[in-house]
C-alpha positions as CSV (number, residue, x, y, z in Angstrom):
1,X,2.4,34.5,33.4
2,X,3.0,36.6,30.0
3,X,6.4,35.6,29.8
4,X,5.1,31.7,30.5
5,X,2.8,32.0,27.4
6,X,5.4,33.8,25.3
7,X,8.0,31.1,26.1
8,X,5.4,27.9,25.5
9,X,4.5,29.5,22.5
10,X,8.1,29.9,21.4
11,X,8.4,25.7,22.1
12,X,5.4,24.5,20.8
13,X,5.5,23.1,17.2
14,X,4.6,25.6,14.1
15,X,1.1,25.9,13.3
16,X,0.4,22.9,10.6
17,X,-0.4,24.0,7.4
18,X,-0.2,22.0,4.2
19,X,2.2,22.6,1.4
20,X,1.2,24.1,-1.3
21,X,1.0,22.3,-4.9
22,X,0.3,23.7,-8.2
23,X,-2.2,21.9,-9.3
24,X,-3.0,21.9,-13.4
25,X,-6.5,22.9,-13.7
26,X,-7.3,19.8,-15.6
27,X,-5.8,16.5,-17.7
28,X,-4.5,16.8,-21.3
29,X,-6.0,14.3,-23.6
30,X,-5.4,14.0,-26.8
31,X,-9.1,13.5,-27.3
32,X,-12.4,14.1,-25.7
33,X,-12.6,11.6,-22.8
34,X,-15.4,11.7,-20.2
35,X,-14.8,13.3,-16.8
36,X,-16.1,11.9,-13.7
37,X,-18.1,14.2,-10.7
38,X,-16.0,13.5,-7.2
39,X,-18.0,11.4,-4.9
40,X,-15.2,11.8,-2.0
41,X,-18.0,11.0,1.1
42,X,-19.0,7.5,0.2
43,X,-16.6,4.5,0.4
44,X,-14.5,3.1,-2.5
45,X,-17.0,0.1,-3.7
46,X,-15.6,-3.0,-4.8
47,X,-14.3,-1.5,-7.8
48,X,-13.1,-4.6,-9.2
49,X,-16.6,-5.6,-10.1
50,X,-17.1,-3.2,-12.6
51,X,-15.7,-5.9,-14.6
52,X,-17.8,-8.0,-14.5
53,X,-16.2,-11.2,-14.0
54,X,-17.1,-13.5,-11.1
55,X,-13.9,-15.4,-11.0
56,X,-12.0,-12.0,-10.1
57,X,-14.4,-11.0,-7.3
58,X,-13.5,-14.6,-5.7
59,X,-10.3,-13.7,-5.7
60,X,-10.3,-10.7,-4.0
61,X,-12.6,-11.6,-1.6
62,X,-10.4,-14.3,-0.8
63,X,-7.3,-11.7,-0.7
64,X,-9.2,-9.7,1.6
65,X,-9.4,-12.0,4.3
66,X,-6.3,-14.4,3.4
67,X,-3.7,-12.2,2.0
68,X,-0.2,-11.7,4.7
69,X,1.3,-8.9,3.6
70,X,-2.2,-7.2,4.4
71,X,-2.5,-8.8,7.6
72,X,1.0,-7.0,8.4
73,X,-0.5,-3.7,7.2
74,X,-3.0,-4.1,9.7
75,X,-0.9,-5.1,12.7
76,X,1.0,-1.7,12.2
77,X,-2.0,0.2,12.3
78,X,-2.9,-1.5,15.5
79,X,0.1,-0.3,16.5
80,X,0.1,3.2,15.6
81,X,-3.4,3.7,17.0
82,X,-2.0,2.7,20.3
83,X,0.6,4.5,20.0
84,X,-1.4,7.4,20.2
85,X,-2.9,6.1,23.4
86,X,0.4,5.9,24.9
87,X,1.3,9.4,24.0
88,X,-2.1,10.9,25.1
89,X,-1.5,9.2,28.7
90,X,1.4,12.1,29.4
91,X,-1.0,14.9,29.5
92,X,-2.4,13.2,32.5
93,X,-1.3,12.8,35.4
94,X,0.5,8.6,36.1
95,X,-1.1,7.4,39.3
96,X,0.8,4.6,41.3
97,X,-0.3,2.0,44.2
98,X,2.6,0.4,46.6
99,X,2.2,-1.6,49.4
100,X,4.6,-4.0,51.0
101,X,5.4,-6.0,54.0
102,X,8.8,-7.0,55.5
103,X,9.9,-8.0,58.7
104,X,14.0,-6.9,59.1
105,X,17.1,-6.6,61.5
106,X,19.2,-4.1,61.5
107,X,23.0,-4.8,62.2
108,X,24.6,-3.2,65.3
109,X,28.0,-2.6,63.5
110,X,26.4,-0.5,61.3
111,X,28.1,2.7,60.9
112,X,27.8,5.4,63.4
113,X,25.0,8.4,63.1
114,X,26.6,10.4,66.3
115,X,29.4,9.1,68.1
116,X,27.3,9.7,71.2
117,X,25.1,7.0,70.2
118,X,26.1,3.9,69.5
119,X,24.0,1.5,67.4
120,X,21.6,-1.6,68.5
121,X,20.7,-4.8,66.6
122,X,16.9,-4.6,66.1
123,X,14.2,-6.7,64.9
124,X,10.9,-4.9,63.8
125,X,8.2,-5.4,60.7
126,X,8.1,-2.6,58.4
127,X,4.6,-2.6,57.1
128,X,3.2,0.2,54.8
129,X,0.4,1.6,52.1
130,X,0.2,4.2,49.8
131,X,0.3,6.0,46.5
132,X,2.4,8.3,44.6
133,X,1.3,10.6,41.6
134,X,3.5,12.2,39.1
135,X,2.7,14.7,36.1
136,X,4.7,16.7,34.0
137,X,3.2,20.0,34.2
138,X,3.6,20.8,30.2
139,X,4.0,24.2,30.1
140,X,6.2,24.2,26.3
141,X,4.0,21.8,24.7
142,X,6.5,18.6,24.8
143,X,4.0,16.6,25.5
144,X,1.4,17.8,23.1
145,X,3.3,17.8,20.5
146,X,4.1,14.3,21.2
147,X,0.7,13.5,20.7
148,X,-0.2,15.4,17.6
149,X,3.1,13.6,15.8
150,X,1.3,10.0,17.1
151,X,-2.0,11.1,15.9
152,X,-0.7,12.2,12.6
153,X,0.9,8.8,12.3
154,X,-1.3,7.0,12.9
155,X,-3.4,8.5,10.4
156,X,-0.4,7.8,7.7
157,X,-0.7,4.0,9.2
158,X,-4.1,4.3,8.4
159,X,-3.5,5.6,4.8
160,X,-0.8,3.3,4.3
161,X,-2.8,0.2,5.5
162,X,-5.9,2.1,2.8
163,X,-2.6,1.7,-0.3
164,X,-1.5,-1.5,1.0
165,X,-5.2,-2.8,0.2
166,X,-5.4,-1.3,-3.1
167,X,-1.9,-2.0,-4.1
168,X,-2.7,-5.9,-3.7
169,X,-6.0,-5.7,-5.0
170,X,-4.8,-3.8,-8.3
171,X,-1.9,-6.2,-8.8
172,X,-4.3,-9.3,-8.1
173,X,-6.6,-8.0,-10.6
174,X,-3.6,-7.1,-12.8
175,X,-2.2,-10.6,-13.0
176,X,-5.8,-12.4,-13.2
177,X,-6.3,-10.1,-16.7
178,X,-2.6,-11.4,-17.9
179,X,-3.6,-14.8,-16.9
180,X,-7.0,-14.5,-19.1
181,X,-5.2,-13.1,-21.9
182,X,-2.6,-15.9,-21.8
183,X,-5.6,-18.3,-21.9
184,X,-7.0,-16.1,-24.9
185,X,-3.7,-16.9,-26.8
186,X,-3.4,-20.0,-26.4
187,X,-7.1,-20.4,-27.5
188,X,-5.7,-18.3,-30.5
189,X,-2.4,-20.4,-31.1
190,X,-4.3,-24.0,-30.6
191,X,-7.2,-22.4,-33.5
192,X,-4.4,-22.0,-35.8
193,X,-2.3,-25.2,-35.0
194,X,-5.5,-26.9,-35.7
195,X,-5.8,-25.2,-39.3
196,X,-2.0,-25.7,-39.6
197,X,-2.8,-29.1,-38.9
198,X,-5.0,-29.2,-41.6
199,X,-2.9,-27.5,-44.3
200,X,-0.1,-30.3,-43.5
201,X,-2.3,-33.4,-43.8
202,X,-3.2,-31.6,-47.2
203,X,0.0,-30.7,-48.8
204,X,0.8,-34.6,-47.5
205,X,-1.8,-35.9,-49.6
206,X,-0.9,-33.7,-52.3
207,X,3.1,-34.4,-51.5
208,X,1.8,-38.3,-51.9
209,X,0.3,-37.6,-55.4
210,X,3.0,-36.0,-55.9
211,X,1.6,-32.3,-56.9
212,X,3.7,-30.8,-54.0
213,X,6.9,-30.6,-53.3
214,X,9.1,-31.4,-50.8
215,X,9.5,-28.3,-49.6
216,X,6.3,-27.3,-49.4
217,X,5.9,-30.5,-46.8
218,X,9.1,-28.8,-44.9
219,X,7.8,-25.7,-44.8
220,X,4.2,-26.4,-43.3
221,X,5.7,-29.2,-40.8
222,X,8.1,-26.2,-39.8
223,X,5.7,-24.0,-39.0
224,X,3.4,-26.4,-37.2
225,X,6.5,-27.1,-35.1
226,X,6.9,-23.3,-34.5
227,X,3.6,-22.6,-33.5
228,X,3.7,-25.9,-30.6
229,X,6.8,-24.6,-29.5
230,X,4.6,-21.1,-28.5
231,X,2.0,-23.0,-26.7
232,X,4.4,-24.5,-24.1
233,X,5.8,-21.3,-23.8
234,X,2.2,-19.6,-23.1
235,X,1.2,-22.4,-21.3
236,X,4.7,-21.6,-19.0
237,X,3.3,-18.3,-18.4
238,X,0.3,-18.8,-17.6
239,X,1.5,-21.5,-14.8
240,X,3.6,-18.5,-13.5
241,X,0.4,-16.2,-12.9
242,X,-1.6,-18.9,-11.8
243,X,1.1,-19.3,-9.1
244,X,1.4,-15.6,-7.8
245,X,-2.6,-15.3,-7.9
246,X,-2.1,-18.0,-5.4
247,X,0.1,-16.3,-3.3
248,X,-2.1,-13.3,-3.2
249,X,-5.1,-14.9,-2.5
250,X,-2.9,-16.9,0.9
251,X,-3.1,-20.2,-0.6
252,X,-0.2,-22.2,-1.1
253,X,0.9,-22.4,-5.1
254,X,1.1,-26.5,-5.4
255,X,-2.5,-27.0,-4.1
256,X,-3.9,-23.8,-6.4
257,X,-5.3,-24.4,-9.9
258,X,-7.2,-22.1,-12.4
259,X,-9.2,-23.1,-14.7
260,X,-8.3,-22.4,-18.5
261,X,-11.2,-19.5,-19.8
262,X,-11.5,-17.4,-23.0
263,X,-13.1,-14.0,-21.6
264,X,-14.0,-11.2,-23.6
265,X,-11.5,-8.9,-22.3
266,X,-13.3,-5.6,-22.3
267,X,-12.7,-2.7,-20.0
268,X,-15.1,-0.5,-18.4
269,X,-15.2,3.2,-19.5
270,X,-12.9,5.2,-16.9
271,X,-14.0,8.6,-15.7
272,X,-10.8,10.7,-14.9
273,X,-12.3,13.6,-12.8
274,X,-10.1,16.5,-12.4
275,X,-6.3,16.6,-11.2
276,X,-7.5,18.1,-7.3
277,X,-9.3,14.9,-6.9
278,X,-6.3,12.3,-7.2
279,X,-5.0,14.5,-3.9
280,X,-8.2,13.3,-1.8
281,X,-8.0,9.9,-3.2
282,X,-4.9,8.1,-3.4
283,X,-3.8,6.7,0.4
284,X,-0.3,7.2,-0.9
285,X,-0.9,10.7,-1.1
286,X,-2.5,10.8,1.9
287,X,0.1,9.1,3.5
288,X,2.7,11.2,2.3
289,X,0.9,14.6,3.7
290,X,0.1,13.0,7.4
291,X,3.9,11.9,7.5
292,X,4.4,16.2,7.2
293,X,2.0,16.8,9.7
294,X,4.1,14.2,11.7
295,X,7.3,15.8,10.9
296,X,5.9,19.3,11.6
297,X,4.7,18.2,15.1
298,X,8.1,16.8,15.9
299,X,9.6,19.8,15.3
300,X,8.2,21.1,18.6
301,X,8.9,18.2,20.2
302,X,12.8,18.7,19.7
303,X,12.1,23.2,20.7
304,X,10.8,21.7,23.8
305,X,14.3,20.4,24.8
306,X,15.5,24.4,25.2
307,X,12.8,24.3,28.3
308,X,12.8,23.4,31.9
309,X,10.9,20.1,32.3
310,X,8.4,20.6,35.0
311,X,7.0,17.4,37.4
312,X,5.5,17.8,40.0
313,X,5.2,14.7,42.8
314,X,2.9,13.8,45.4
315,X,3.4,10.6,47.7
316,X,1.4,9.6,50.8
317,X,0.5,6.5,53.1
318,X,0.6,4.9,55.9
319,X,3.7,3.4,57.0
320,X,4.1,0.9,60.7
321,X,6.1,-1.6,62.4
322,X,2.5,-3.0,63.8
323,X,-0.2,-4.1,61.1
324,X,-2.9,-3.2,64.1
325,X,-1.9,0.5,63.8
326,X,-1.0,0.7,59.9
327,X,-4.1,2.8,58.9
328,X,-4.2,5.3,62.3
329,X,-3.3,9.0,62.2
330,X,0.5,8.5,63.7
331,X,1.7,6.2,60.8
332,X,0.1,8.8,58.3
333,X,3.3,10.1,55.8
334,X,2.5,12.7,52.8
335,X,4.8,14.8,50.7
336,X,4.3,17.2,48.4
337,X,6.9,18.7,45.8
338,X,8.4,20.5,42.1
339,X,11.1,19.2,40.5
340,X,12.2,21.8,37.6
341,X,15.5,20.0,35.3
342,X,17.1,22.5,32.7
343,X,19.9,21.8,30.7
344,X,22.7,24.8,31.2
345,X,25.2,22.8,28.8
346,X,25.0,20.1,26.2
347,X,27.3,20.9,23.5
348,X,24.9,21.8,20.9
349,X,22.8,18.2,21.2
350,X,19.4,20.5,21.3
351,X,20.2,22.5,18.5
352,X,21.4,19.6,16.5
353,X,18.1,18.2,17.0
354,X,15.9,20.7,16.0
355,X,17.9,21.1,13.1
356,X,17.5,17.4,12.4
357,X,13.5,17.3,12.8
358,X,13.7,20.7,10.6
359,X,15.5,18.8,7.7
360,X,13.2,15.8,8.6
361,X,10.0,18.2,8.5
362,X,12.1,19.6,4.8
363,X,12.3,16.3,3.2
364,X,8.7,15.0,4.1
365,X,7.7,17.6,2.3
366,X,9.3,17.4,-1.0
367,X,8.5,13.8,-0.7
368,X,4.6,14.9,-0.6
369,X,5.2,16.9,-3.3
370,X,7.1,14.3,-5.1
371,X,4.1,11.7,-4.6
372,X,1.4,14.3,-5.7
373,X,3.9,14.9,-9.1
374,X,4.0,10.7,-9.9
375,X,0.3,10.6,-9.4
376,X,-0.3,13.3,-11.8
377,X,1.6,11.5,-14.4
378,X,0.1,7.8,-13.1
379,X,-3.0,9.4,-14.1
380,X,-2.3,11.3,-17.1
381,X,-0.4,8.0,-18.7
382,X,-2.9,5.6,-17.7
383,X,-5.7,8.0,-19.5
384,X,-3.6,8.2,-22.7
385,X,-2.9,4.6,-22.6
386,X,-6.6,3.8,-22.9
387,X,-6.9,6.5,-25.4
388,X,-4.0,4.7,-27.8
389,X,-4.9,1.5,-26.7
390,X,-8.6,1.6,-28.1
391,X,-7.5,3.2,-31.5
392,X,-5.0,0.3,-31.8
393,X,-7.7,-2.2,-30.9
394,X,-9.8,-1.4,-33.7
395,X,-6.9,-1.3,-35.9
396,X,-6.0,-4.7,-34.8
397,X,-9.0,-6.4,-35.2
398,X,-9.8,-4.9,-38.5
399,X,-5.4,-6.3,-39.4
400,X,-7.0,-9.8,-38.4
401,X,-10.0,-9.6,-40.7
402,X,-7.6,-8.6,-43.6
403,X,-5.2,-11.6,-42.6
404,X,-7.7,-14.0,-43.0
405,X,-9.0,-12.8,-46.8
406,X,-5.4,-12.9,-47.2
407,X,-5.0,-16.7,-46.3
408,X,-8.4,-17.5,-48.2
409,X,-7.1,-16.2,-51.0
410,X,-3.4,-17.7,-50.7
411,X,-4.7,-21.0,-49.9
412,X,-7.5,-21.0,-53.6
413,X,-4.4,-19.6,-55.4
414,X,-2.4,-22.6,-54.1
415,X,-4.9,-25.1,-54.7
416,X,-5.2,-23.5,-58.2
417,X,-1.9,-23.4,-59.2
418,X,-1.6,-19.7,-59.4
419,X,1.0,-19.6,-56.5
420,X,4.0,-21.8,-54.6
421,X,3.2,-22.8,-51.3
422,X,5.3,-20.1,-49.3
423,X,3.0,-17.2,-49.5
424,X,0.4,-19.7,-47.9
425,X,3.2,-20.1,-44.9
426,X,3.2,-16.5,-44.9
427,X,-0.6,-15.9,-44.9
428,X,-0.9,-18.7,-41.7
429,X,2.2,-16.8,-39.7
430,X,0.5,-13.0,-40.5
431,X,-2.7,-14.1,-39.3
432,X,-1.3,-16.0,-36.3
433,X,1.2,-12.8,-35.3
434,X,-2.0,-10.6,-36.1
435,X,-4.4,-12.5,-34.0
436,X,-2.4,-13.1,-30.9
437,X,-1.7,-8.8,-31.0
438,X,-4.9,-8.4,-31.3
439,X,-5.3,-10.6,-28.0
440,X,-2.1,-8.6,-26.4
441,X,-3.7,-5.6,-26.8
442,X,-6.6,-6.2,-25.5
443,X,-5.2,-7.9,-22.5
444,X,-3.3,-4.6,-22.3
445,X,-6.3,-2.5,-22.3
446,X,-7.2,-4.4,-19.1
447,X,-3.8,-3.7,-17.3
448,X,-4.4,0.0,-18.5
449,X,-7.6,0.4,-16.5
450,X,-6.7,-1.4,-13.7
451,X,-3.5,0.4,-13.3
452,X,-5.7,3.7,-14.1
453,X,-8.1,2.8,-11.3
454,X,-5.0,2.5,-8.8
455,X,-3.7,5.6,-9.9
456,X,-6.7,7.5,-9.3
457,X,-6.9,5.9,-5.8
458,X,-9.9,3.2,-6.5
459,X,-12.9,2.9,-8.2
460,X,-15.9,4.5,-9.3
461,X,-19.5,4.3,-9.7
462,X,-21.6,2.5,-12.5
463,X,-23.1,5.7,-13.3
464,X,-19.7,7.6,-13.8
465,X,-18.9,9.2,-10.6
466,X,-15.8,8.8,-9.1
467,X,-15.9,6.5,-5.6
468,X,-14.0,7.6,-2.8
469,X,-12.2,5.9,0.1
C-alpha cells in the first residue's frame, strides 16, 4: 500500500502554485494623481456611465445582447464548463444497460469443435438482460488531473468570455468618443466656413469698389475652398465610425444612422489604485494564470502514462432461448474481473510527452508573466497620457483664445489699412488649425480614459473606488 501511495504521488501533477511576479510597489507619475481603494468583491458596474452620456449607454446595452463575437465567447464557455462535466464523469464509475432479442440458426457445416461430434443446424431465440459497469480504478491521478486541467479551463473560458466583454465594450465606447469628436470638428470647421464665408462676401464688396485686390479675392476663395474640402473629409470619417458602431452594436451598417451631436467631451477623474490590483482585475490576466494552472495539471496527466491503467469490469444478466424463463435463477450469468494494461516499450512516446506538457506548462508561464508586464505599462501609459493630455488641454484652449484676438485684430488692421490681406488668411487658418486641436485633444482625452479603464480591468465607483469584476 506504501509503495501505491509513493508511486500515485510520483504520477500525480505538481502541487499548483502561482508564479511569482515582482510587482513595483506603486505607479510613477510625473505628478500627484489620485489613487483609488480596491473594491475587488463587488461587480464591475456599468462603467461606461460614468460618462454621462445616454447615447453611449444605448449602445452598449444594445452590444450586450446583440453583439456576435460575444455571443461566440459565450458558446465556448458553454463549452468549457461541460467539458468539466465530461472529465468529472471518469472518477465515477460508467454504468451500462443491454438487452436484446434475436431468433438464429446455426449452420451445420460449421466448423468442427471435436471431431467426435459432428455439428447440427439449429433454430433457437437468444433472448437476454443485463448490465455492465466499468471504472478506472485511478490509482496515479490520470483522471484527476484530467479534471483539474478542465476546471482550470474553464475558468480561463470564463475569464476570456469576462475580456471579450470588456474588449468590445471599451472599443464601442472608444469609437463612439471618435465619432463625437468628429462631429465636434465639423461643428468647428462649419463655424469657421461660415466666418470665412463672411470675410469673402466682404473683400468681394471691397474687390467691387475696388479697395481690394485681386488677390486678396484669391486668397480668401482659396481658403474657403480648403476648409470644404475638410468637412467632406470629416464627414468621411465620421460615416466610417458610424458604420463599425453598427457592427458592434449587431445591426447591419446600411440601416444604422447616428445622429450628428456636439458633446462636451469631458472625462471622468480615473483612480489608478496600486500595481497588485491590475493582477485581480484584468480577465486577460486572469486568463493567462488559469491557462498555468491548466498547463500544470496536464503535466500529470502525461506522468500518468508511466503507470499501469487499472479497470476493473463487472457484467451480469439474464440470458434464455425462452422469454417465459428469461428472469429465473438458471439463465442468471455474472462476471467479475481486473484488467491492469502497462506499456513495457514505446520508444520514448511517454517521455516525449511529459517533456512536451513541461515546455507547455514553461511557456504558459512566461506568457502570464508577459501579460502581467503589458498591463503594467497599459496602466502606467494610460495614467501619463491623461496627465499630458490635461496640461495640453489647457494649453490648447488658452492657443484658441489667443487666435481669435489675433484675427480681431488682423481683420481692424485690414479694414484700416494698416495691413494686406494675407495676415487676415493667416489669422482664419491659426485659429481654424488651433480650434480643431483643441477638439483632437479633447477627443483624445476620451480615448485615454477609456483605454485607461480597459487597462485596469473595468470601471470604478463614483466615489473613487476601484469596481471589480
Amino acid at each position: 500500500m506504501g509503495c501505491a501511495m509513493l508511486l500515485a504521488g510520483c504520477a500525480s501533477a505538481p502541487p499548483y502554485r502561482q508564479p511569482e511576479l515582482g510587482m513595483p510597489p506603486a505607479w510613477q507619475f510625473s505628478t500627484l494623481f489620485h489613487a483609488g481603494v480596491p473594491n475587488d468583491g463587488a461587480l464591475k458596474g456599468n462603467w461606461w456611465e460614468l460618462f454621462d452620456d445616454a447615447q453611449l449607454n444605448a449602445l452598449e446595452q444594445q452590444a450586450l445582447l446583440q453583439n456576435q463575437t460575444l455571443r461566440v465567447a459565450a458558446a465556448h464557455l458553454v463549452q468549457a464548463r461541460a467539458q468539466v462535466t465530461v472529465s468529472a464523469s471518469g472518477l465515477l464509475p460508467q454504468v451500462a444497460l443491454q438487452t436484446g432479442v434475436a431468433r438464429q440458426k446455426s449452420s451445420a457445416n460449421r466448423p468442427l469443435a471435436a471431431y467426435s461430434m459432428p455439428n447440427q443446424s439449429t433454430v433457437q431465440n437468444n433472448d437476454q438482460f443485463g448490465f455492465a459497469v466499468n471504472y478506472e480504478a485511478d490509482l496515479f491521478g490520470r483522471v484527476r488531473s484530467t479534471v483539474e486541467s478542465a476546471r482550470a479551463s474553464a475558468e480561463q473560458a470564463a475569464a476570456d468570455f469576462e475580456n471579450a466583454r470588456l474588449l468590445l465594450l471599451s472599443d464601442l465606447a472608444a469609437d463612439y468618443f471618435n465619432l463625437r469628436e468628429r462631429d465636434a470638428e465639423i461643428d468647428v470647421v462649419r463655424q469657421g466656413i461660415a466666418l470665412q464665408e463672411k470675410a469673402l462676401d466682404f473683400v468681394t464688396a471691397r474687390h467691387d469698389l475696388g479697395i481690394a485686390s485681386g488677390l486678396d479675392l484669391a486668397q480668401q476663395s482659396a481658403l474657403l475652398d480648403a476648409s470644404k474640402t475638410q468637412l467632406e473629409l470629416l464627414q468621411y470619417q465620421r460615416a466610417q465610425f458610424v458604420d463599425a458602431l453598427a457592427t458592434m452594436t449587431g445591426t447591419p451598417a446600411p440601416g444604422f444612422k447616428l445622429a450628428e451631436l456636439v458633446t462636451a467631451l469631458l472625462p471622468p477623474a480615473v483612480p489608478a489604485g496600486l500595481p497588485s490590483d491590475v493582477l485581480q482585475r484584468r480577465p486577460d490576466v486572469a486568463s493567462a494564470e488559469r491557462a498555468v494552472a491548466a498547463a500544470n495539471a496536464n503535466v500529470g496527466v502525461a506522468r500518468a502514462a508511466f503507470f499501469p491503467s487499472v479497470m476493473l469490469q463487472a457484467n451480469g444478466g439474464w440470458n434464455s432461448n425462452q422469454m417465459s424463463n428469461l428472469f429465473s435463477a438458471p439463465s442468471l450469468l455474472w462476471s467479475l474481473g481486473a484488467a491492469v494494461t502497462q506499456t513495457v516499450f514505446d520508444a520514448g512516446k511517454t517521455r516525449a510527452t511529459v517533456e512536451i506538457a513541461k515546455a507547455s506548462y514553461g511557456a504558459a508561464v512566461a506568457n502570464y508573466r508577459q501579460s502581467v508586464l503589458v498591463a503594467m505599462q497599459e496602466v502606467q501609459d494610460g495614467i501619463e497620457g491623461m496627465i499630458v493630455l490635461a496640461r495640453a488641454s489647457g494649453q490648447a484652449a488658452a492657443s484658441v483664445r489667443s487666435s481669435q484676438r489675433v484675427l480681431d485684430l488682423a481683420s481692424d488692421r485690414y479694414t484700416g489699412g494698416l495691413d494686406t490681406y494675407l495676415d487676415v488668411i493667416t489669422a482664419q487658418q491659426t485659429l481654424l488649425t488651433n480650434q480643431r486641436l483643441a477638439v483632437g485633444i479633447r477627443g483624445q482625452q476620451m480615448l485615454t480614459s477609456v483605454f485607461l479603464i480597459k487597462a485596469l480591468g473595468g470601471g470604478w465607483a463614483r466615489n473613487g473606488a476601484l469596481a471589480s469584476n
